[in-house]
N, C-alpha and C positions, 0 to 999 in steps of 0.2 A: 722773418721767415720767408724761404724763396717762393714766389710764385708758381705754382705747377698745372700747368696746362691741359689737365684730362684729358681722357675722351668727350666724356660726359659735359663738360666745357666747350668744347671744340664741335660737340656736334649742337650744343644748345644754341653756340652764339650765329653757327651757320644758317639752321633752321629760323631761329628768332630773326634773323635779317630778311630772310625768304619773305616767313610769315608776313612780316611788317607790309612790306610791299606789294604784298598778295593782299592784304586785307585793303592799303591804299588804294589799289585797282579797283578792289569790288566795290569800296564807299564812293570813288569818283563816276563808277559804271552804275551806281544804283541811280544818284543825282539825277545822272543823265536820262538815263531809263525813266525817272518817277515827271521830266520835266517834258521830257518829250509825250508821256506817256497823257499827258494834262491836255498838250497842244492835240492831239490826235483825239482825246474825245471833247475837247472845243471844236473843232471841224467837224466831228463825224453827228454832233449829238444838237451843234447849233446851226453852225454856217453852211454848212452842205443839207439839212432837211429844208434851212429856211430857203435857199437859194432854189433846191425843186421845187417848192411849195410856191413862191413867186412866178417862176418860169411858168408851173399850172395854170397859177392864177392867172396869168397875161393869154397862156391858150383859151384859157374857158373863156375869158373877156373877147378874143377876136371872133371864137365860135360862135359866143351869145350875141356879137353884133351884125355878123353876117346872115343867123338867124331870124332875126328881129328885122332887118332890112327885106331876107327873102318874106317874110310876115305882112311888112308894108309893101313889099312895091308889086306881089305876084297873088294874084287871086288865090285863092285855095281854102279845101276847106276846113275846119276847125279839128279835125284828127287828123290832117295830113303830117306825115313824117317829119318835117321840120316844124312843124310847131309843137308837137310831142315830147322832141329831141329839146326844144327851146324851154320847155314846161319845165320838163324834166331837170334840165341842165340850172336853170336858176330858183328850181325848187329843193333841189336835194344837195346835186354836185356843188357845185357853189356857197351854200351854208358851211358843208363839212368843211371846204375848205378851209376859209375862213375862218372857221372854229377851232383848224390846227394850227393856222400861222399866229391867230392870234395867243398859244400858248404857248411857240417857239419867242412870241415877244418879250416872254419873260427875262430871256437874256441878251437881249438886244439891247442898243446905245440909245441915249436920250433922241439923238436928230434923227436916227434909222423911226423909230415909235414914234416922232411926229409926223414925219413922210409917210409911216403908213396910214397914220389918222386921215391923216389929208385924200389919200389914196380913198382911203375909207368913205370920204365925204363927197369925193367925185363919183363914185361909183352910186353911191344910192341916188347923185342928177341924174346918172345915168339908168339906173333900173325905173327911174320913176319917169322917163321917158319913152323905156320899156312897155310901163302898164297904163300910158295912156295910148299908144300903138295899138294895147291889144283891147282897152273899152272902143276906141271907135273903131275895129275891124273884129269883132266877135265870132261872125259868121261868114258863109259867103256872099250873102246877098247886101249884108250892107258892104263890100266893095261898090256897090250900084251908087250911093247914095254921093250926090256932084259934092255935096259941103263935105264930107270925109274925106272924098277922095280930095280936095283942094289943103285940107291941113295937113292929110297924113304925106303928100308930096312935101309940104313945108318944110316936114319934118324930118323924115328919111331922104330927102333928096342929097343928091351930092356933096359934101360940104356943107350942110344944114348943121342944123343942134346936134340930131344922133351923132354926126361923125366928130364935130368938134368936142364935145364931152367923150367920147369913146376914143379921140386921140391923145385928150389931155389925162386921164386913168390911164393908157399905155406908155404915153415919157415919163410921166411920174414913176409905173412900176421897172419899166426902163433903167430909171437911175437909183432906185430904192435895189434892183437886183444887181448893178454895176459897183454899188459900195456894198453890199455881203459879199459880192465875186472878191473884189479887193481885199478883203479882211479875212477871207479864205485863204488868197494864196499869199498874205502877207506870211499868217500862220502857217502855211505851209513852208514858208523859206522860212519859220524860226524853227520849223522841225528837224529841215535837214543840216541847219547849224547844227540843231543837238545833237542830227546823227555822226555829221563831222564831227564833233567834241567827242562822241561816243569812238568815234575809231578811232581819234586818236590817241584816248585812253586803252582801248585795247590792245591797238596796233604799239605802238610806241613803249604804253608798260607792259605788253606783255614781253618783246623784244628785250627788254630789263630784265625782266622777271628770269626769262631765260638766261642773259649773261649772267644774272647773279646767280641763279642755279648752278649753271657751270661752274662758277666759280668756289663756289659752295661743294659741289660735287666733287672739286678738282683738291682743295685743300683734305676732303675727307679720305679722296682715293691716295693722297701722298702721305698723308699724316695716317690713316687707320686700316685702307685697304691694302696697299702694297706690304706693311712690318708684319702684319695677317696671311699674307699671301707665304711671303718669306719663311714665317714660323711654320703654315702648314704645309710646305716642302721639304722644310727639316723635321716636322713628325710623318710626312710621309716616307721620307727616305728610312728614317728610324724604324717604321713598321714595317719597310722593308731588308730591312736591319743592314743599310747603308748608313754611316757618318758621312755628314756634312762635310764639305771639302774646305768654307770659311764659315769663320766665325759670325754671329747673331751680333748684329748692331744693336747698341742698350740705349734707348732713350728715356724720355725722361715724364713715361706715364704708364697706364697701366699693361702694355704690351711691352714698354722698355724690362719691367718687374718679371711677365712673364719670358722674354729673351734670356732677362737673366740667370733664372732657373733652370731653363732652356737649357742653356750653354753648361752650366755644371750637372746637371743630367748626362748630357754627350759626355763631359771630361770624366764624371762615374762611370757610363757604360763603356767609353775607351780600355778603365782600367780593369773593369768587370771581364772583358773578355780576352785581354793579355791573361789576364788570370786563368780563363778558364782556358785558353788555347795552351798554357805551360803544363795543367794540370792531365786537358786531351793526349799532350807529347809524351805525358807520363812522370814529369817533374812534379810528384809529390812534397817537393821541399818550397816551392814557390813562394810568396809572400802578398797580402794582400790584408789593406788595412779598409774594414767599412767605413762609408761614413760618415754613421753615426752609431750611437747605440741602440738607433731605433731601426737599423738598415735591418732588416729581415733577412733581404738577398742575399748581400754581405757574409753574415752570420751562417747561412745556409750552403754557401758556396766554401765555406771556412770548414765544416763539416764536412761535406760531400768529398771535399779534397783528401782527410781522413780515413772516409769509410772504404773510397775507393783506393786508397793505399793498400789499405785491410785484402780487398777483394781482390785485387788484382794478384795478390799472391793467393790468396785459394784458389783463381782463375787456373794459374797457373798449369798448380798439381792437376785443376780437372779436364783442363785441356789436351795433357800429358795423356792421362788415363784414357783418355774416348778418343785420343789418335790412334790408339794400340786397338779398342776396340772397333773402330771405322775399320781400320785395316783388315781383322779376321771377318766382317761382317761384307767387307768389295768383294775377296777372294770367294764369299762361297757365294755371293751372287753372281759374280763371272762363272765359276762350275756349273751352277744350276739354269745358267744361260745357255752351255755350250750344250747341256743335255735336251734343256727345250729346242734349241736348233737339229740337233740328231734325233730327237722322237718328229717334230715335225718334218724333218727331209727322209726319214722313214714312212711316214703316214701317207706321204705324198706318192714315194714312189709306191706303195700299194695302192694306192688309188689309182696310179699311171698303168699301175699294171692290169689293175680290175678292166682299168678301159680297155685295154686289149683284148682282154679275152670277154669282153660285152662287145666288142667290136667285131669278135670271131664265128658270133654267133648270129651275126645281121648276115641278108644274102649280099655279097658281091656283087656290082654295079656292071657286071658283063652279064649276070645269071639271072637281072632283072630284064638286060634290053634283051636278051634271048627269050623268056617270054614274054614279056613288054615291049614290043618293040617302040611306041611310041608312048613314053609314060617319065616319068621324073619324081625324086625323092628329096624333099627340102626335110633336110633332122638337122634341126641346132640343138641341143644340147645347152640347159641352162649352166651346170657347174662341167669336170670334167666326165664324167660318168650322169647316165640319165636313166631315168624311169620310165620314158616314153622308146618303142621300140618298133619296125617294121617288119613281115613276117613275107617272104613269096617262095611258093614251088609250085611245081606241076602234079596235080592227083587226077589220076583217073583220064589222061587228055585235056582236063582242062584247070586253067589257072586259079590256084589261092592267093588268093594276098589281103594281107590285115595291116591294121594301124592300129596300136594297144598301146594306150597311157597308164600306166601304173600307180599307184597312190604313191605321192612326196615324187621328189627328183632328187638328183645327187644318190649318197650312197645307199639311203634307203629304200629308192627307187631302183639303182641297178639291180638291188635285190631280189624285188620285185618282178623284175623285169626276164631274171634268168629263170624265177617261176612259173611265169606265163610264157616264156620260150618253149620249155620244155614241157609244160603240160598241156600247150597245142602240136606240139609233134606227138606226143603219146596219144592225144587226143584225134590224132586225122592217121598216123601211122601204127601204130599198135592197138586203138580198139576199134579202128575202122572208119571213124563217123564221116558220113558224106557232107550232107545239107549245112549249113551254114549256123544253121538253127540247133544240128544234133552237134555239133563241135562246142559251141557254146557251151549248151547242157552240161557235156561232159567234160570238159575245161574247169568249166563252176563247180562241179563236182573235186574232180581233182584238187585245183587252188584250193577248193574250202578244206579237204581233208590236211593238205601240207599246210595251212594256214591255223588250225583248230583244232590240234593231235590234243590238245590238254586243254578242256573247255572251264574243268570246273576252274581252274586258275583265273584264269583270265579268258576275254575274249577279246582279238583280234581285229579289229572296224576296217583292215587292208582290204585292198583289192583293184580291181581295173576296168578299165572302160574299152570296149572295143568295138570296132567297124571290121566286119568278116565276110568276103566277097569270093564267091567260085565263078569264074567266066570260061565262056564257051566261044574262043573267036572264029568258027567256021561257024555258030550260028546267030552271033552278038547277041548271044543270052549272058543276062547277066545274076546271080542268086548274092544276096544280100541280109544278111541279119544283123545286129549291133545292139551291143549293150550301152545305154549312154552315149554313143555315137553316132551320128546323123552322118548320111551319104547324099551329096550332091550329083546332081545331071544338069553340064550346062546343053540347052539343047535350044537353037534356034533362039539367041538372044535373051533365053531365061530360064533361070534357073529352079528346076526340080528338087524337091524335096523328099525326100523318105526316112520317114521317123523310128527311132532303135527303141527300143527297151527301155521303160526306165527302172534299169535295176544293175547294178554291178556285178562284176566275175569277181565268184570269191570270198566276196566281204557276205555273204548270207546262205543259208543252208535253203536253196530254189526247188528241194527234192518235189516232184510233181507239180513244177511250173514248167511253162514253154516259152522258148524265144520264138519271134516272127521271122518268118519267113519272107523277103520281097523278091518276088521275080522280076526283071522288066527286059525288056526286049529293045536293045538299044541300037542307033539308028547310026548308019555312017558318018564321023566328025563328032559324035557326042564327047562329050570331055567328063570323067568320071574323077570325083573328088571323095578321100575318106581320110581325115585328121584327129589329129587332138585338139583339146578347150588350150593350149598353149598360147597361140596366136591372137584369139580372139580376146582374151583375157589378159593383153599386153597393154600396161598403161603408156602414156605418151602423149602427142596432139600439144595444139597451142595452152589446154587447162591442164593436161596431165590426169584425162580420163582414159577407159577401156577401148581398145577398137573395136570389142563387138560383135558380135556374129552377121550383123545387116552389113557393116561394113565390108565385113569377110566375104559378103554374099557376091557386093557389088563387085571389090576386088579380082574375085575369080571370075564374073562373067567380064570386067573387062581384059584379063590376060589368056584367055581360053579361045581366042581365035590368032593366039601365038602358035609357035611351035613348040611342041610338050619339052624339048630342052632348054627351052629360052625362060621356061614360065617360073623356076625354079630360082633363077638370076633376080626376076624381075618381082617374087616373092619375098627376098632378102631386102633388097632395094627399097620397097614400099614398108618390109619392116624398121628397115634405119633409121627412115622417113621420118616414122611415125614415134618409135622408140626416143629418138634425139637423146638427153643426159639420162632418162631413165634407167635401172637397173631393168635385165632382164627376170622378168618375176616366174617363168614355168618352161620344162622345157618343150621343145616346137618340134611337131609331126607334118608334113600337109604329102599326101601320095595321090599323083596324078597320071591318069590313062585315057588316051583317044581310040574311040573305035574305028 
C-alpha cells in the first residue's frame, strides 16, 4: 500500500520535532537552574553569614582590646563610658556572637572547625586577661595602689601579654576569614559557569528552536497553507460567481481530495450555466444532462426549462393584451394633463387679475407723498394677492391712514381685504365717523353684519386687525386707535409704545363696547410706525427662529434717523437678512411717517 502523507501527519511529525527540542532546552535549563540554584544558597546561607559574622567578631576583638587598655592605662571611674561599653560588649555582644558562628559551623570543613577551636582557646587567654585588669582596678582609688599599678603596666603595656594574645586571636581570625572569602568566591565562579552553561542553553537552543520552527512553519505554509489559500480564492471567486481562470493542483492528501471535488464542481457549474444562459436566450430545446440522480439542481433546472416554455407563450398573448391597454390608459392621461394645465393657467390668470383690482384699490404712491410728504410704505405680499392692506386720504383737513391685516393671506385674504376696504370708506364717508375709535366701532359693526348674514349655520372666526390714525400736521396731533395693532413713536433714541385693543374687527358682535382713543402730541423729527404681525412673525436667523417684535423694536429705532425713503429699502434688506432659505410665512405691512 502507498504511503500517504496527511495533514495530520505532516503537522504531527512537525510539531513532534519542535516539541522534542523544546522539552530538551527546558530539561538542560532546569539542571542549570537547580545547580546553580544549590551554589547561591551555599553562599547566601553558609559562607557569606560566616564570613560577616568573622569580620564582627575580629571588630568586637579590636574594640574590646582598645577598651580593656583604655581600663588599664587611664584612671576612671567604674561607670565611666568605656568600661560600660567594655561590660557591655563582652557580656552580651560577644556571647551572641559566638553563639551564631558557632551554629554556622555546622557546615563548615573539618580544618575551618579546628581554627576556630583554636581561635576559641585564644580568646578565653585572652578575656581571662581581661578579668584580671578589671580585679586589680575595680575602682578609682585603687589606681593609687604602687603594686597594681606595676602589674597592671606589665600587663597592658606595649607589646606585653594583652597585645601578644589580642594579636595572635586577630591572624588566626585573619586567615580563618581569608579561607571562607576563598571558598565564597570559588562558589561564586562555579555559579557564573552555571550561568554561562545557562545561556548557552538558552541562547544557542533557543536560536535552534527558532530555525526548527521555521522550518516547521515553512513545510506547513507550502504543503497546507498555500493549497488553502488557492481553494479559498476559487470558493471566493465562486461566491462571487467568477470561475477560476486554472485549474486546482490534486495532491495527494486531504486538500488534494478536496481540489478534486473542487474542480468537478467548477466543470458542473460551467455547464449549469451554458444551460441556463440558452434557456435565458429563450432556447427552450437546450440539453443538459445532471449529474447525478441525486443532482436536485439538475433536475430542477430540467423543469424550469419546461415550465417556462409553457409561460413564455401565455406571456406572450398577455403582454399583447395590456399593450393595447397601456395605450388607451397614456391617451387619457395625456388629455386629463392638458385640462389640468388649462384649469391651472386659468386659475392663475384670475388670481392675476384679482391682484389688480386689489391693487386699484390701495392709494397711489404720488396720493400718499401729497399727504405724507415724508412717510414710506413697505407691502410684500406673501403669495400673489394679500390679506394685508394700506388705507390714506384726507377727511376733514386732516390725514387717515391705516394698516389692516386681514385673517389668512392669498385668496382668502384678498377677500378679506376688499371687505375692510370698503367698510372703512362706508365707515369715515357715508356714516360720518370722525375719531379713530368711532370708525372702528362702525367698521366692526359692518364686517360682522357682511361676515354673519346666516348665523344659525355657521359662524365665521374672520376678521382683522388694525392701526387707525387721524393726523393734524399744522398742529402734530396725532389720534390713534387699533385693534390688535400697536403704534410706535420713535422719539429721541426710544421707542414709544401705545397699546390697541385687544379684540378684532369683525370676528365678534362688540355692540356696546368701545375702542380707545390715544391722542399724542408729536414732536418735530418723531418717526410714526403702524404695521402688521407679518414681519415680526418671520422665521429665519442662524436657528430658524421668529424675529420678534423686541427685534422689530430695535430695527426701527436704528433705521429711523434715515430718510423716510431710504427706510423702506433698508426694511427689505434686513428682511433677507434674516429670512435667508426660509419660506415667506405672512404677508408684510410696515407704514412709516415723520413729523
Amino acid at each position: 500500500m502507498r504511503f500517504r502523507l496527511t495533514i495530520g501527519r505532516r503537522i504531527g511529525m512537525g510539531f513532534g520535532l519542535f516539541i522534542f527540542f523544546a522539552l530538551l532546552v527546558v530539561i538542560l535549563t532546569n539542571r542549570s537552574l537547580e545547580r546553580s540554584r544549590g551554589i547561591n544558597d551555599q553562599i547566601n546561607n553558609v559562607y557569606s553569614p560566616s564570613v560577616d559574622a568573622l569580620v564582627r567578631l575580629r571588630n568586637l576583638t579590636v574594640s574590646a582590646h582598645m577598651l580593656i587598655k583604655h581600663w588599664a592605662l587611664l584612671e576612671s571611674r567604674a561607670d565611666a563610658p568605656e568600661k560600660t561599653n567594655l561590660v557591655d560588649l563582652t557580656g552580651r555582644e560577644l556571647p551572641q556572637l559566638l553563639d551564631r558562628i558557632d551554629t554556622l559551623m555546622a557546615s563548615w570543613q573539618h580544618e575551618e572547625v579546628a581554627l576556630m577551636g583554636q581561635i576559641t582557646v585564644e580568646m578565653r587567654e585572652v578575656f581571662g586577661i581581661h578579668d584580671r585588669i578589671k580585679e586589680l582596678l575595680p575602682s578609682l582609688e585603687s589606681y593609687s595602689d604602687p603594686f597594681v599599678h606595676m602589674e597592671r603596666n606589665d600587663i597592658a603595656e606595649e607589646g606585653g601579654p594583652l597585645d601578644q594574645s589580642t594579636n595572635k586571636v586577630l591572624t588566626d581570625l585573619d586567615r580563618l576569614i581569608e579561607m571562607q572569602e576563598g571558598k565564597r568566591m570559588a562558589l561564586g565562579g562555579s555559579m557564573i559557569r552555571s550561568f554561562d552553561s545557562l545561556k548557552f542553553f538558552v541562547l544557542y537552543m533557543g536560536i535552534g528552536l527558532v530555525i526548527i520552527g521555521a522550518v516547521v512553519a515553512f513545510f506547513i505554509v507550502r504543503g497546507i497553507v498555500t493549497p488553502v489559500q488557492r481553494l479559498r480564492s476559487v470558493l471566493l471567486s465562486l461566491g462571487r460567481g467568477v470561475f477560476p481562470r486554472t485549474r486546482v493542483r490534486v495532491t495527494n492528501d486531504e486538500i488534494g481530495d478536496m481540489s478534486k471535488a473542487l474542480s468537478s464542481l467548477v466543470d458542473g457549474l460551467r455547464r449549469t450555466t451554458d444551460f441556463s444562459h440558452a434557456v435565458a436566450a429563450g432556447n427552450f430545446g437546450a440539453e443538459y444532462e445532471p449529474l447525478s440522480e441525486e443532482d436536485m439542481l439538475g433536475h430542477a433546472l430540467l423543469k424550469m426549462r419546461d415550465e417556462l416554455g409553457q409561460r413564455e407563450r401565455i406571456l406572450e398573448q398577455k403582454v399583447h393584451e395590456r399593450t393595447e391597454e397601456v395605450v388607451r390608459q397614456k391617451e387619457e392621461v395625456e388629455r386629463q394633463s392638458r385640462r389640468v394645465v388649462e384649469l391651472y393657467k386659468n386659475v392663475t390668470d384670475s388670481i392675476r387679475y384679482a391682484k389688480r383690482l386689489q391693487d386699484s384699490i390701495l392709494p397711489p404712491g404720488k396720493r400718499i407723498r401729497e399727504l405724507l410728504p415724508e412717510s414710506f410704505v413697505y407691502y410684500r405680499p406673501k403669495d400673489i394677492v394679500s390679506g394685508d392692506f394700506y388705507w390714506v386720504d384726507q377727511v376733514d383737513g386732516r390725514v387717515a391712514f391705516a394698516a389692516v391685516d386681514c385673517t389668512g393671506h392669498g385668496v382668502p385674504g384678498a377677500f378679506m381685504s376688499l371687505i375692510g376696504h370698503n367698510g372703512l370708506n362706508q365707515a369715515i364717508r357715508e356714516r360720518g365717523a370722525g375719531r379713530p375709535s368711532e370708525v372702528l366701532k362702525v367698521l366692526n359693526k359692518i364686517a360682522f353684519e357682511a361676515l354673519h348674514k346666516d348665523r344659525e349655520q355657521f359662524l365665521v372666526r374672520d376678521g382683522m386687525d388694525m392701526a387707525l390714525c387721524n393726523y393734524d400736521p399744522e398742529r402734530r396731533v396725532l389720534e390713534y386707535a387699533g385693534a390688535n395693532s400697536p403704534l410706535y413713536v420713535v422719539r429721541g433714541g426710544e421707542v414709544l409704545r401705545f397699546q390697541p385693543d385687544k379684540r378684532p374687527i369683525g370676528s365678534f358682535d362688540l355692540e356696546g363696547q368701545e375702542f380707545t382713543d390715544h391722542r399724542i402730541l408729536l414732536e418735530q423729527g418723531d418717526m410714526v410706525y403702524i404695521f402688521s404681525d407679518g414681519y415680526a412673525d418671520q422665521f429665519g436667523g442662524p436657528k430658524g427662529k421668529k424675529f420678534l417684535y423686541k427685534r422689530f423694536r430695535d430695527l426701527l429705532l436704528e433705521i429711523s434717523r434715515f430718510p423716510a425713503e431710504s427706510q423702506s429699502g433698508m426694511l427689505e434688506e434686513a428682511f433677507r437678512g434674516w429670512r435667508g432659505i426660509h419660506e415667506q410665512v405672512d404677508d408684510i405691512l410696515v407704514i412709516g411717517m415723520r413729523a
